[in-house]
N, CA, C and O of each residue as an XYZ file, in Angstrom:
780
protein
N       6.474      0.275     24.692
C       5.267      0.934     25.141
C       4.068      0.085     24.744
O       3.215      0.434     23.928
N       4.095     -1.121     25.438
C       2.919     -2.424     24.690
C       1.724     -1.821     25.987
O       1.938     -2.196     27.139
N       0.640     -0.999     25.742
C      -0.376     -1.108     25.936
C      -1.813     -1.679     25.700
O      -2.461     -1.040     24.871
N      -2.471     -2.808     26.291
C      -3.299     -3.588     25.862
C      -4.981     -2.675     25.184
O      -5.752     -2.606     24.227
N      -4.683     -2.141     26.594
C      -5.828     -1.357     26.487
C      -6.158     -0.458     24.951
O      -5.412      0.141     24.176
N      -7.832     -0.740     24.973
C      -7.502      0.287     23.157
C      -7.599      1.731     23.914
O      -8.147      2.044     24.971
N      -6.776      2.565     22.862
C      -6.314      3.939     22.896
C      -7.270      3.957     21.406
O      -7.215      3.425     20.298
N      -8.079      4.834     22.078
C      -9.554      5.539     21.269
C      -8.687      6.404     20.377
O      -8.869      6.267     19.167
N      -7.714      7.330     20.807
C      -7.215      8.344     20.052
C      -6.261      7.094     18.584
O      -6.504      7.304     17.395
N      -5.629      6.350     18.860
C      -4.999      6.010     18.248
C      -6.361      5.204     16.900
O      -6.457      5.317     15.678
N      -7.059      4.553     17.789
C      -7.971      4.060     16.642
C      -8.611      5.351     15.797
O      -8.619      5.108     14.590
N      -9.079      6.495     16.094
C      -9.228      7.518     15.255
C      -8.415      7.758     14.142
O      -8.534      7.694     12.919
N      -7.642      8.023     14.869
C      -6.183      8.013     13.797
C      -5.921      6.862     12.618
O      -5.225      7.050     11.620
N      -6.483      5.884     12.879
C      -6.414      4.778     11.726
C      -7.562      4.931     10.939
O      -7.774      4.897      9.727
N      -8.437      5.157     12.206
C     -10.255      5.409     10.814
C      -9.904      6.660      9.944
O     -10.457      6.758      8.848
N      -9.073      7.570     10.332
C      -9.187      8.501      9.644
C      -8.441      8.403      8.411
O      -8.987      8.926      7.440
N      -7.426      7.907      8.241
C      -6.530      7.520      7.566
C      -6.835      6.201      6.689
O      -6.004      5.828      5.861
N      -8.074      5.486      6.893
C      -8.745      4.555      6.138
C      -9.745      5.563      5.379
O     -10.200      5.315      4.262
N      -9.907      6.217      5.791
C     -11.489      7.153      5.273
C     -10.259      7.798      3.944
O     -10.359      7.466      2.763
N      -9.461      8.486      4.332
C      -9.010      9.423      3.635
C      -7.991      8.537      2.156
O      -7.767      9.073      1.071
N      -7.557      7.173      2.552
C      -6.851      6.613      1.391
C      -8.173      5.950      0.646
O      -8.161      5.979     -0.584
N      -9.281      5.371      1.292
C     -10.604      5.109      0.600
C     -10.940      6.205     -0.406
O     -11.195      5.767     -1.528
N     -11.006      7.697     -0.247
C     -11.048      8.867     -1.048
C     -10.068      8.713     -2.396
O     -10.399      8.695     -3.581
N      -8.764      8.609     -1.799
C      -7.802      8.756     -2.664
C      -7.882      7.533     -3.949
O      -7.267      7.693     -5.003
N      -8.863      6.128     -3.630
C      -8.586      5.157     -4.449
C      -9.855      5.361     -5.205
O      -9.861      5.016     -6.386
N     -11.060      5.938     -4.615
C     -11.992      6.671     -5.126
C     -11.738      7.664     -6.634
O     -12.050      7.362     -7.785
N     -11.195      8.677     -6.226
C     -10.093     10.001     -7.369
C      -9.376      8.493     -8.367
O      -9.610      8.221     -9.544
N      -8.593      7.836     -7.510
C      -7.618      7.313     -8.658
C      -8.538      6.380     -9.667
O      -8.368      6.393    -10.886
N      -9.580      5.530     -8.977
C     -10.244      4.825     -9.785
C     -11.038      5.214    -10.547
O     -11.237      4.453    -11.495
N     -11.756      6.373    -10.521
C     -12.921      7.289    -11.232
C     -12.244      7.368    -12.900
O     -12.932      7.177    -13.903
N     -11.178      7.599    -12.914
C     -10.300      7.642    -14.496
C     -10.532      6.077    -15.237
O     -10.504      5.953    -16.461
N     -10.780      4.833    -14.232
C     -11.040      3.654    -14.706
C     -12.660      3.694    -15.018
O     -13.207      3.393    -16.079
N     -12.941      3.903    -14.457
C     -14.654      3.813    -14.733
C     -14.967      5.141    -15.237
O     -16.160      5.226    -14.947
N     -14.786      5.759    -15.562
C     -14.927      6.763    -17.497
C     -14.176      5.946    -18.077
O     -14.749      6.127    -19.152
N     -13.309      5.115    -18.363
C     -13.207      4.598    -19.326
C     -12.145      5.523    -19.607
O     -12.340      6.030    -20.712
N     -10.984      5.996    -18.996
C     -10.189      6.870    -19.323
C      -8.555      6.380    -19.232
O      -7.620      7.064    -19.648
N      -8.437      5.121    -18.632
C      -7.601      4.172    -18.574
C      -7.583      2.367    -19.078
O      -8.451      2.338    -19.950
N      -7.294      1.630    -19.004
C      -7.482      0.004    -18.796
C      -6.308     -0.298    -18.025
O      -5.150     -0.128    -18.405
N      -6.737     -0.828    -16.747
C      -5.146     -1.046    -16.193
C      -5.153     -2.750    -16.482
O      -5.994     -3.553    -16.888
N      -3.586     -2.830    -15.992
C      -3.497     -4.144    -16.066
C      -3.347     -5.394    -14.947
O      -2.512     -5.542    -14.055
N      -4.649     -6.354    -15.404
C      -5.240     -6.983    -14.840
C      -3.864     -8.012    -13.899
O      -3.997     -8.510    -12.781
N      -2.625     -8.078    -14.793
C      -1.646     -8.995    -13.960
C      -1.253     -8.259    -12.746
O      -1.218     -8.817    -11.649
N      -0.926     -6.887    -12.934
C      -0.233     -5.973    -12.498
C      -1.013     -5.700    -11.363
O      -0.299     -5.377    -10.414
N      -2.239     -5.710    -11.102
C      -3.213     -5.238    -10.238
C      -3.507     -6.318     -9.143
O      -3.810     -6.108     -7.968
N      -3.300     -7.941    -10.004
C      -3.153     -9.198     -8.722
C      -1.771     -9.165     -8.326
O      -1.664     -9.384     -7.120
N      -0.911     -9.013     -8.782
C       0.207     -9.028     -8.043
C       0.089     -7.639     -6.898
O       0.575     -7.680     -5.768
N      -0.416     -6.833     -7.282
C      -0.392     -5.198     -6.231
C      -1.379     -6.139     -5.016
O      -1.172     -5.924     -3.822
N      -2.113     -6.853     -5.316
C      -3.355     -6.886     -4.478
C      -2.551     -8.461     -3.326
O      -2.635     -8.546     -2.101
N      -2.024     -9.222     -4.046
C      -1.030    -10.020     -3.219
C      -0.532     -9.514     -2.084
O      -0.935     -9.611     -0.925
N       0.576     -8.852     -2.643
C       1.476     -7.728     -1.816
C       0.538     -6.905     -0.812
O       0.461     -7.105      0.400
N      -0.035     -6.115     -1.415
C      -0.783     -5.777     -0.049
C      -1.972     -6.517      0.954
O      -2.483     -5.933      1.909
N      -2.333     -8.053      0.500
C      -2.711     -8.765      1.382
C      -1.401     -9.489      2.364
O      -1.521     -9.569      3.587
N      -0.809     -9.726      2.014
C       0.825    -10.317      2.810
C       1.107     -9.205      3.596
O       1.499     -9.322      4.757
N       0.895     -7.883      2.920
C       1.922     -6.823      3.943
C       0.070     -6.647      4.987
O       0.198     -6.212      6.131
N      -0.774     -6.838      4.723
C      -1.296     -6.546      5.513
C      -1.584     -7.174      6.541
O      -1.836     -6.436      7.494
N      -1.693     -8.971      6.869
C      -1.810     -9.513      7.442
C      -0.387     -9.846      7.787
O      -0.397    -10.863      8.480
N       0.421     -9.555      7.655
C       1.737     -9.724      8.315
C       1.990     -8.317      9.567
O       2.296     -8.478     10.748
N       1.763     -7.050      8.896
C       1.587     -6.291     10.041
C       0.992     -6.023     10.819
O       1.283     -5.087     11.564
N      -0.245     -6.859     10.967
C      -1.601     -7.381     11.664
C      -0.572     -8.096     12.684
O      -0.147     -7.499     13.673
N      -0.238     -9.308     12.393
C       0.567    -10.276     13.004
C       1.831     -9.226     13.933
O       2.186     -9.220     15.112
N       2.121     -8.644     13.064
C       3.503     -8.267     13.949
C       3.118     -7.237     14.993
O       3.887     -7.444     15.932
N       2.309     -6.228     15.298
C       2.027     -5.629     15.987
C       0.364     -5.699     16.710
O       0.203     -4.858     17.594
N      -0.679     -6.474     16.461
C      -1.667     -6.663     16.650
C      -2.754     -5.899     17.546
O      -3.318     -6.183     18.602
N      -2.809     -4.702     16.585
C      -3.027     -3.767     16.562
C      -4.118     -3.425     15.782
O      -4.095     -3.675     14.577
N      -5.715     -2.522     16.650
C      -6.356     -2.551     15.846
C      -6.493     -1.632     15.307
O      -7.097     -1.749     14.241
N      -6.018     -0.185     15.720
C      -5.511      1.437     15.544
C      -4.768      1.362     14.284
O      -4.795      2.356     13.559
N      -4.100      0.316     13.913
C      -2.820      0.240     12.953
C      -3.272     -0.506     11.772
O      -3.153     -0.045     10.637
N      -3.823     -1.728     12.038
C      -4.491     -2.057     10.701
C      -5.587     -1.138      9.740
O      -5.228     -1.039      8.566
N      -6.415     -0.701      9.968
C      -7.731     -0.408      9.601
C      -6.666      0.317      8.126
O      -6.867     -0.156      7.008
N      -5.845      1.184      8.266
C      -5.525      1.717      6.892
C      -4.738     -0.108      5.921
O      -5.090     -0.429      4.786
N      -4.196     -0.551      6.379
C      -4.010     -1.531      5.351
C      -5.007     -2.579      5.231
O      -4.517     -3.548      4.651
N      -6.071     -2.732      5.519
C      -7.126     -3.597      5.486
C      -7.797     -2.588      4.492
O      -7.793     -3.042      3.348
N      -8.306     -1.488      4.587
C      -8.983     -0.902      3.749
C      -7.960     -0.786      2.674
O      -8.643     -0.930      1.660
N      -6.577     -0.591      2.243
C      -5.686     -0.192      1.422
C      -6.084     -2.069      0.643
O      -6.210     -2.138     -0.579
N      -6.175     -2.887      1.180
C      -6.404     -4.551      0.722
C      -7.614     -4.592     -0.152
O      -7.716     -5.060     -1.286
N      -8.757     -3.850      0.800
C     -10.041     -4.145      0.213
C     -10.320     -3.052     -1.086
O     -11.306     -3.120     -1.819
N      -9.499     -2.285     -1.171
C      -9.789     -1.118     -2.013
C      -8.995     -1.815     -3.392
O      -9.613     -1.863     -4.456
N      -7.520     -2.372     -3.287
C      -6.665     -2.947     -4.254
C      -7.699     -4.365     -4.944
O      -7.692     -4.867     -6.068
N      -8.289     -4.593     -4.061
C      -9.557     -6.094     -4.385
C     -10.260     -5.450     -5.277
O     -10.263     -5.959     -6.398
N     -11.035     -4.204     -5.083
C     -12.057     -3.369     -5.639
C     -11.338     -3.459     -7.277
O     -11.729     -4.032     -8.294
N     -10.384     -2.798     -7.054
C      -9.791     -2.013     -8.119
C      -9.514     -3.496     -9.267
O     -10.192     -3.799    -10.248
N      -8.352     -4.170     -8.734
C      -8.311     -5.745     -9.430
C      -9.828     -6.554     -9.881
O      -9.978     -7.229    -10.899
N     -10.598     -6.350     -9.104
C     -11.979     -6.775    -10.108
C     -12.451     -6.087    -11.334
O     -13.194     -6.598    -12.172
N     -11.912     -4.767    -11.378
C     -12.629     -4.072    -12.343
C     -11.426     -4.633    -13.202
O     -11.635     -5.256    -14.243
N     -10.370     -4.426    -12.799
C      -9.122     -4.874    -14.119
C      -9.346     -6.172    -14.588
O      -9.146     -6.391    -15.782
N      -9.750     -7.122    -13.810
C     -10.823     -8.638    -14.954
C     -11.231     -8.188    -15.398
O     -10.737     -8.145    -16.524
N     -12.595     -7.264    -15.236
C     -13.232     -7.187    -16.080
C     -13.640     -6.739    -16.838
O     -14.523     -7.235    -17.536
N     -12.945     -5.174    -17.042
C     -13.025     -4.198    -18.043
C     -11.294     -3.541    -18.302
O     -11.068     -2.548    -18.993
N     -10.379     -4.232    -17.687
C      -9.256     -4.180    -18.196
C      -8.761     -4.441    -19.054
O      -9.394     -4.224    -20.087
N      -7.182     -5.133    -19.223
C      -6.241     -5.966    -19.853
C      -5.546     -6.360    -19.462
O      -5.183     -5.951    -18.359
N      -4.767     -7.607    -20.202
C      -3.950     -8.411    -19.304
C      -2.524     -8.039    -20.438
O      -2.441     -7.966    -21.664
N      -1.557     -7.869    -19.340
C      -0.971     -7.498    -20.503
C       0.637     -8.180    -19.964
O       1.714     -7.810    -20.430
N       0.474     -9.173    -18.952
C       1.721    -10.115    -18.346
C       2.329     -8.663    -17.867
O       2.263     -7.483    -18.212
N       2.905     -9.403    -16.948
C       3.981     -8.741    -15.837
C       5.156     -7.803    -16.507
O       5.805     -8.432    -17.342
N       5.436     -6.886    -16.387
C       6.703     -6.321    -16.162
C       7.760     -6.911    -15.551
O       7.646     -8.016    -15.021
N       9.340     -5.961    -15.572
C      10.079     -6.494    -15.009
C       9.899     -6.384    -13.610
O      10.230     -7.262    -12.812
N       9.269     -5.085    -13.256
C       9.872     -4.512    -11.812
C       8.477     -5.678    -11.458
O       8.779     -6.423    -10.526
N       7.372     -5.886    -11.903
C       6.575     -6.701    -11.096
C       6.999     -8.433    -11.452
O       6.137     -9.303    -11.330
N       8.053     -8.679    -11.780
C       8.893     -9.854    -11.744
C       9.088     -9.926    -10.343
O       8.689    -10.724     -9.495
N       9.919     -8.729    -10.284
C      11.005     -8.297     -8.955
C      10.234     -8.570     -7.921
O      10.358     -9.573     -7.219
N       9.265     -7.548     -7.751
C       8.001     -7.262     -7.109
C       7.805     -8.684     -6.595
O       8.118     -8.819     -5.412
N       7.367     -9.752     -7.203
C       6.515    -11.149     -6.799
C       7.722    -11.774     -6.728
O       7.558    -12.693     -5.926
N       9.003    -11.784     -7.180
C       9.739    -12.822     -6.500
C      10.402    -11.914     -5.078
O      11.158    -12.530     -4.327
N      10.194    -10.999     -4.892
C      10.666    -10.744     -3.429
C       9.468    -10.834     -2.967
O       9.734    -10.729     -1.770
N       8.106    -10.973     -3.020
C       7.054    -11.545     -2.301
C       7.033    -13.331     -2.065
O       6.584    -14.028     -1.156
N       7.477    -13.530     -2.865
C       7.687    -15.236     -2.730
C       8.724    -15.223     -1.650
O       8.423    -15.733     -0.571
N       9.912    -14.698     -1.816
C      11.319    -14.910     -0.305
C      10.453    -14.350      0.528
O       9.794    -15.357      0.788
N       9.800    -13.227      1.339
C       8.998    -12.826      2.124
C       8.444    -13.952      2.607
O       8.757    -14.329      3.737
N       7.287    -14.865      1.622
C       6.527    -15.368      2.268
C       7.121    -17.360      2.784
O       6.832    -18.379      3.412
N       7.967    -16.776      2.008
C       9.268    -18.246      2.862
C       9.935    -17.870      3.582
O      10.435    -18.750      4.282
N      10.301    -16.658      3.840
C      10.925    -16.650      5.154
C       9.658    -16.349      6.412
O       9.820    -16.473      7.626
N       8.647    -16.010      5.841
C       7.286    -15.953      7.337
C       7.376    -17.443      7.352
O       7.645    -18.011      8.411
N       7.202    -18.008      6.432
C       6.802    -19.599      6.832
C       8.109    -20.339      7.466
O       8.010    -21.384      8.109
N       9.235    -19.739      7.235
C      10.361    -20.650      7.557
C      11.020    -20.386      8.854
O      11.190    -21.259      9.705
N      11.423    -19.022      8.988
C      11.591    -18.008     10.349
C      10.440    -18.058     11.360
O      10.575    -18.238     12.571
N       9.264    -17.871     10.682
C       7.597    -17.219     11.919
C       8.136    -16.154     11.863
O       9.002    -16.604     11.113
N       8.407    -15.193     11.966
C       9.128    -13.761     12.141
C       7.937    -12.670     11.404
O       8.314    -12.266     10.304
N       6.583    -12.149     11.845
C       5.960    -11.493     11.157
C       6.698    -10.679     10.966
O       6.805    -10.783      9.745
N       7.565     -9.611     11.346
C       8.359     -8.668     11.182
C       9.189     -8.436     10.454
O       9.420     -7.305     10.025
N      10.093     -9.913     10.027
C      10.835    -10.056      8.917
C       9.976     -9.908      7.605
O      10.059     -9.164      6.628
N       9.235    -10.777      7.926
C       8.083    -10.825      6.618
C       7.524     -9.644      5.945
O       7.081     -9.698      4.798
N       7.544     -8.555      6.675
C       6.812     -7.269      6.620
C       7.874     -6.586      6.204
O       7.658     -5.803      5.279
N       9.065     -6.660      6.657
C      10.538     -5.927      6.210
C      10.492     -5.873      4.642
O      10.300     -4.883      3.937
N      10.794     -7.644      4.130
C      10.994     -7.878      3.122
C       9.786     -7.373      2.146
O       9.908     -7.115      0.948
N       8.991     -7.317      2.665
C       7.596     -7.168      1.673
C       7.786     -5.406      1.443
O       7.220     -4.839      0.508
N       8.518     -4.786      2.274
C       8.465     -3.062      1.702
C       9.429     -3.079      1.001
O       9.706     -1.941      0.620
N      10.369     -4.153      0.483
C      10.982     -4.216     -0.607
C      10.425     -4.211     -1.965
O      10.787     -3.484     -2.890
N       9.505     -5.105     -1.980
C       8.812     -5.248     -2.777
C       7.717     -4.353     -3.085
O       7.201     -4.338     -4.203
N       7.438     -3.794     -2.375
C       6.065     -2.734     -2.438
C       6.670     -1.901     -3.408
O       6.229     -1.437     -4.460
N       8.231     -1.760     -2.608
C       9.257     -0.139     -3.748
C       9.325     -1.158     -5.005
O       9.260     -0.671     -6.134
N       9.425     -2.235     -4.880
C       9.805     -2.100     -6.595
C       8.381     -2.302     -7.166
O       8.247     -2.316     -8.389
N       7.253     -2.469     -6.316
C       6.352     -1.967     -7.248
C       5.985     -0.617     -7.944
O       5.173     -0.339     -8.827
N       6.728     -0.008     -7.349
C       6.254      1.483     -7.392
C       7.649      1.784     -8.407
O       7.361      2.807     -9.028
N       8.605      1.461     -8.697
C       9.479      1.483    -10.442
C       8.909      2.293    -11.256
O       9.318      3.419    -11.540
N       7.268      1.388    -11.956
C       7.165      1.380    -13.445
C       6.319      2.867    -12.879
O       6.496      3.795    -13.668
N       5.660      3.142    -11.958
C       4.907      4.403    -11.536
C       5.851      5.709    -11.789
O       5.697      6.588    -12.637
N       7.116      5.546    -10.572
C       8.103      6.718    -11.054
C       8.735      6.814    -12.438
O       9.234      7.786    -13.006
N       8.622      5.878    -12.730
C       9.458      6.249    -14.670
C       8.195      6.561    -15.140
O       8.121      7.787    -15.054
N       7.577      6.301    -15.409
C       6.524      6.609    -16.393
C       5.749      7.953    -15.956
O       5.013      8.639    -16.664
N       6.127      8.166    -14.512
C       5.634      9.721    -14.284
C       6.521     10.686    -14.414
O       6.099     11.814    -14.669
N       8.232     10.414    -14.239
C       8.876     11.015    -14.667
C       8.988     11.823    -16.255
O       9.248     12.951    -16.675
N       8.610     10.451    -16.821
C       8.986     10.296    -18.416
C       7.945     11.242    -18.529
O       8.247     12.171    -19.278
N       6.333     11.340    -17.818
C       5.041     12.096    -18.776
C       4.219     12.580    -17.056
O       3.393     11.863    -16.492
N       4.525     13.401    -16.729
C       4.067     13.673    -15.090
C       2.525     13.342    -15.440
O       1.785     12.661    -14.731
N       2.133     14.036    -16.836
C       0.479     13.727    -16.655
C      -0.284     12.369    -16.869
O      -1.488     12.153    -17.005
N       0.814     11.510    -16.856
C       0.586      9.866    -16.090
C      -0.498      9.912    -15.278
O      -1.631      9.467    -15.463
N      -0.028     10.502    -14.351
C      -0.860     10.706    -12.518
C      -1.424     11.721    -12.191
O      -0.513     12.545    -12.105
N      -2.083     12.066    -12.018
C      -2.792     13.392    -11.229
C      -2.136     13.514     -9.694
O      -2.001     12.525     -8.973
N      -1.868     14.443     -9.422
C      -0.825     14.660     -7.984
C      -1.764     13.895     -6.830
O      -1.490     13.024     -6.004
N      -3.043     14.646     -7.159
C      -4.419     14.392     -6.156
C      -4.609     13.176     -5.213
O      -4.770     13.254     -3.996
N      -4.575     12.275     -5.799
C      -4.834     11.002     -5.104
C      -3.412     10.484     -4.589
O      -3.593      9.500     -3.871
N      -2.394     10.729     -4.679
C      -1.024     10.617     -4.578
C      -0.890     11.785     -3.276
O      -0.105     11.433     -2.395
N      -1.347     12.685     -3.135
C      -1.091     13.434     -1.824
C      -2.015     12.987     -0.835
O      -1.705     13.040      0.355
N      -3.478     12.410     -1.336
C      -3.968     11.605      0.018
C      -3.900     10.624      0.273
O      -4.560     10.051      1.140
N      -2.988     10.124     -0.494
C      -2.289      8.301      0.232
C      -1.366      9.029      0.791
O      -0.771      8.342      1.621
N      -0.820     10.470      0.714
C       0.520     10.207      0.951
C      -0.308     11.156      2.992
O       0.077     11.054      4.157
N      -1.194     11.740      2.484
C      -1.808     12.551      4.253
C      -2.340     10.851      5.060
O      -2.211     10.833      6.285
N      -2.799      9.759      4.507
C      -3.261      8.660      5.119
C      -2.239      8.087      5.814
O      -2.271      7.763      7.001
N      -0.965      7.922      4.746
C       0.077      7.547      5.834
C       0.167      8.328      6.862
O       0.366      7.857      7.982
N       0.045      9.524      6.665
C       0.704     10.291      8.075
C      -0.006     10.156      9.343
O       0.507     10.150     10.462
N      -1.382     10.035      9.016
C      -2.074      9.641     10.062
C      -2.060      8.646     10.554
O      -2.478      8.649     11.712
N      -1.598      7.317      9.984
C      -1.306      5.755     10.114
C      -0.020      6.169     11.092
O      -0.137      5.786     12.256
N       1.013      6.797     10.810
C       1.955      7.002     11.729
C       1.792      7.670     12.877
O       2.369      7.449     13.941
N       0.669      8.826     12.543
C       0.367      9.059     14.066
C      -0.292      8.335     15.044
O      -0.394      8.593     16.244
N      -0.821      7.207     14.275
C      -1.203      5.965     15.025
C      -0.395      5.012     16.042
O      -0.579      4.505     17.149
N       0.795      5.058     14.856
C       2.028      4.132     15.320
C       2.608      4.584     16.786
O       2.808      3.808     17.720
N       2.884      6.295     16.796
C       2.856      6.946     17.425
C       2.920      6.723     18.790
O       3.824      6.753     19.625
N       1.020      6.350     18.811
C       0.571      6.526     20.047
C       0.437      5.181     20.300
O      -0.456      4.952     21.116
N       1.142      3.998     19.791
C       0.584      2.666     20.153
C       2.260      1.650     19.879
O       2.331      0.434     20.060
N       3.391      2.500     19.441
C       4.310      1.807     19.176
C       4.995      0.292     20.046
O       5.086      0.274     21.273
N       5.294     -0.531     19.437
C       5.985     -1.275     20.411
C       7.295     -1.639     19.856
O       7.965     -2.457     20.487
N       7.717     -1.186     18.849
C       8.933     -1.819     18.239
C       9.191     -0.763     17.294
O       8.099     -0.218     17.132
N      10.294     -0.025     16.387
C      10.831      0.408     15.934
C      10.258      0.081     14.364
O      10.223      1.005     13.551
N       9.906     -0.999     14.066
C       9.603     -2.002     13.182
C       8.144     -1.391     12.499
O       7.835     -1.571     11.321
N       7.326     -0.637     13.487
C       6.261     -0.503     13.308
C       6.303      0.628     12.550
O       5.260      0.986     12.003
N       7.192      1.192     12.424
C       7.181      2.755     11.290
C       7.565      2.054     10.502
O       6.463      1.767     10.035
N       8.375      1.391      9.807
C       8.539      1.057      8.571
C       7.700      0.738      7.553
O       8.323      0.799      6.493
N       6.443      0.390      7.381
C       5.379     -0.061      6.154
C       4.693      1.526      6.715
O       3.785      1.780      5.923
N       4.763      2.288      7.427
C       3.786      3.409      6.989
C       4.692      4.612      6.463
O       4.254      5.478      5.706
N       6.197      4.568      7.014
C       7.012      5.436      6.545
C       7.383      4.986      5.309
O       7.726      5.991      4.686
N       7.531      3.769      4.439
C       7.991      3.496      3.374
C       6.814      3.768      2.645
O       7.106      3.992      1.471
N       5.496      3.846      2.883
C       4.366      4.062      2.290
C       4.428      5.356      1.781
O       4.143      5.604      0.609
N       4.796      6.230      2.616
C       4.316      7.661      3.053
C       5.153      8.565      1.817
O       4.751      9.556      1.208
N       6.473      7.825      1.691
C       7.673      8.010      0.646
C       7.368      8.131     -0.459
O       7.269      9.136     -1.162
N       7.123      6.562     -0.755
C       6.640      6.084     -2.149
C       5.567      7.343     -2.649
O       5.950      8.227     -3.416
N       4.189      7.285     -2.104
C       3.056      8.023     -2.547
C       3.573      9.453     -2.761
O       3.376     10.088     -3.797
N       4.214      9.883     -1.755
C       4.605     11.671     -2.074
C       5.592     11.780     -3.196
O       5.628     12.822     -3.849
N       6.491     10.664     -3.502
C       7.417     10.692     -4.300
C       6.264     10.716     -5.899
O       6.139     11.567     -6.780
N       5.851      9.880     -5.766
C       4.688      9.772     -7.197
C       4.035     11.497     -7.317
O       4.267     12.365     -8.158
N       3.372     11.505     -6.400
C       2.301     13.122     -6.059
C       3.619     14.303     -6.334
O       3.146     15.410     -6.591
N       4.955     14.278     -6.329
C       5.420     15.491     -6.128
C       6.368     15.346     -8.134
O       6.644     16.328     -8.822
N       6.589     14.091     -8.474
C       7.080     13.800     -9.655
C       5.855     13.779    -10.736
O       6.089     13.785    -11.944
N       4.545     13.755    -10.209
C       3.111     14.476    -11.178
C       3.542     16.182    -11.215
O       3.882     16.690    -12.284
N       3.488     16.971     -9.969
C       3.377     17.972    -10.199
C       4.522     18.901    -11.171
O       4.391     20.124    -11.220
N       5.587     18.236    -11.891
C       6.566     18.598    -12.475
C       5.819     19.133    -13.763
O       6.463     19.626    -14.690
């Protein structure tokens, strides 16, 4: 269903879903600026990697302007957030799962360069997104009041609207996967807070 033409409804559907995960990084970051956290500054360039690769790779694979706007803003918001972790964070070196995390972003970004395959590239990279999201579910498991549900249920309503994007603009099967693996992850965090 490759339609050139822009579908107004479908671009709504992405602004809205940029507006609403912009909110959610808003809530999540407000705990950083009281001074109520220090995240970590490694942990936050590697997040901000990953979601520049997954974003300009699903740019590439579906080229789409209905479909980007939530991972471009999900990029520029992870940028936001990683500046403050320079500079009023800590560095506190990588974890394992963000080992995992950046060496399945490294195969990702050798197989875009080696294949061309934006699609592959984007596959492999929601591998990596989940094992970023590891040290989140244990540590919310272990203490739910880790996370506040809040900002975790409107990443998890942004995806849905990103998919109703996909929706109305699909061309490949391929194209639910980074908003449905998104959509997972976030509700899985938001529903393992509310315990």
């Amino acid at each position: 269903m490759e339609n050139k033409k822009l579908d107004k409804t479908s671009v709504a559907f992405g602004l809205i879903a940029a507006a609403i995960h912009l909110s959610a990084y808003f809530i999540y970051n407000r705990q950083m600026f009281l001074g109520n956290t220090r995240p970590n500054a490694a942990t936050w360039g590697l997040l901000l990697t990953i979601s520049t690769m997954n974003c300009v790779s699903y740019f590439f694979m579906n080229r789409d302007w209905g479909k980007i706007v939530l991972p471009a803003t999900s990029t520029l918001a992870t940028f936001i957030t990683f500046g403050y972790a320079v500079t009023g964070g800590k560095f506190s070196g990588f974890g394992n799962y963000d080992i995992v995390a950046g060496a399945i972003s490294l195969i990702a970004a050798g197989a875009w360069w080696y294949f061309q395959k934006d699609g592959l590239a984007n596959l492999i990279l929601q591998i990596a997104v989940t094992a970023s999201f590891v040290p989140t579910f244990i540590g919310t498991w272990n203490n739910p009041t880790n996370e506040s549900c809040l900002p975790w249920f409107f990443w998890t309503s942004a995806y849905i609207f990103l998919l109703a994007s996909v929706l109305r603009r699909r061309k490949s099967w391929m194209d639910f996967i980074y908003p449905s693996n998104c959509l997972v992850l976030h509700a899985t965090v938001g529903l393992l807070a509310l315990r």
